[in-house]
Structures are given as C-alpha cells and as structure tokens.
C-alpha positions in Angstrom: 19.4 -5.1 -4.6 15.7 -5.5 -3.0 13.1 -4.0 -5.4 10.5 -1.5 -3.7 7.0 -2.6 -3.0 3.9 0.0 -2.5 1.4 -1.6 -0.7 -2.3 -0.4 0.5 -4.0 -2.1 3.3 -7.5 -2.1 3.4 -10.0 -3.1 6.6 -13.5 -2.9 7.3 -12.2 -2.6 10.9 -12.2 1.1 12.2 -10.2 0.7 15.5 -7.0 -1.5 16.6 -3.4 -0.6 16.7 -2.3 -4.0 15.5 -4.6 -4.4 13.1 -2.5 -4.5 9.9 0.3 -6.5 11.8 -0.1 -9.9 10.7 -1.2 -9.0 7.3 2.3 -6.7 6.7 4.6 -9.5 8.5 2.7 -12.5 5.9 3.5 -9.8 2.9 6.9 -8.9 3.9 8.1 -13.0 4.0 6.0 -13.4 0.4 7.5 -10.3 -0.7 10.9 -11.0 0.2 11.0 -14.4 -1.9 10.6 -12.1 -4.9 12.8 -9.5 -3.6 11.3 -7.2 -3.1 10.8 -4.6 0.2 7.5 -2.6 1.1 8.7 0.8 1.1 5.6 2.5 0.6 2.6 1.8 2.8 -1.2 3.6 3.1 -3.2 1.9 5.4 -7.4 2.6 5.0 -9.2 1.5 7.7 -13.2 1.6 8.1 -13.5 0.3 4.3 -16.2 -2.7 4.5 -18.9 -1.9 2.0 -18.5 -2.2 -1.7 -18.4 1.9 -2.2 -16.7 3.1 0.6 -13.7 3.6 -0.7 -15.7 6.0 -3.4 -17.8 7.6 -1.3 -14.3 8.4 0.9 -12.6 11.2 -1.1 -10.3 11.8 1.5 -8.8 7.9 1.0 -9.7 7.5 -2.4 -7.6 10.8 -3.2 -4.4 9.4 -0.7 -5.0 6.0 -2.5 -4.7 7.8 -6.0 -1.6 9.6 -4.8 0.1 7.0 -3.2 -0.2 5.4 -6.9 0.8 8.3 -8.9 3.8 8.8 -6.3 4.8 5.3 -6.5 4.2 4.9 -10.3 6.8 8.2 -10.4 9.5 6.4 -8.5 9.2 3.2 -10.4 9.7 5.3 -13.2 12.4 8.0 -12.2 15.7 8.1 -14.1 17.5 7.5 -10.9 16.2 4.1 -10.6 16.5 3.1 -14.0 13.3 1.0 -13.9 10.4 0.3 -16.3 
C-alpha cells in the first residue's frame, strides 16, 4: 500500500491561486516512485526572508503542528509504522 507523505510548501509569493501547482504535481510523480502519497499538506505563503517563518507565530505554530500531527500518525498503533 502507498505510504503517507506530509508535505509543507513554502513561497515568498503572497498572492496566486496556482501557485503551489507545479511544485505539488513534480512532488507527487517523485513521490510516487517511492510510494508514497501526500496526504498531509500546509501551504505558507509570503515566506521570503530568512526569519519570516520565526517572526510568523501563526505559521511557525501550524508548521510545528502539522509535524507533531504527522509524527503522531506515523507513529500510531493503527499503522504499525516506525
């Protein structure tokens, strides 16, 4: 069976509704040679310099969360993984 992927997207770009398109469609075909599916995605947009992810508590506390959440179902006793 296809093993789950969490992904985060990052872009310096604030605005587009396409703007993560190509870059999830390139992953998913690289992904899927390993088999693996994104099931999980955050997307952060407006990210360019080095700190803005840290100055961003509202995306650096999503991107922690996503982490913790995916970490949790990698590591469930349902899925019998790690």
């Amino acid at each position: 069976p296809p093993r789950p992927a969490a992904i985060c997207l990052i872009a310096g770009r604030r605005q587009g509704d396409k703007l993560f398109d190509g870059a999830l469609l390139t992953l998913n075909y690289f992904l899927r040679t390993f088999n693996f599916q994104v099931r999980d995605q955050l997307s952060l947009r407006g990210m360019d310099a080095a700190d803005d992810l840290q100055e961003n508590h509202p995306a650096k506390d999503a991107l922690v969360a996503a982490g913790a959440a995916a970490w949790e179902s990698l590591t469930s006793p349902e899925t019998g993984k790690l």
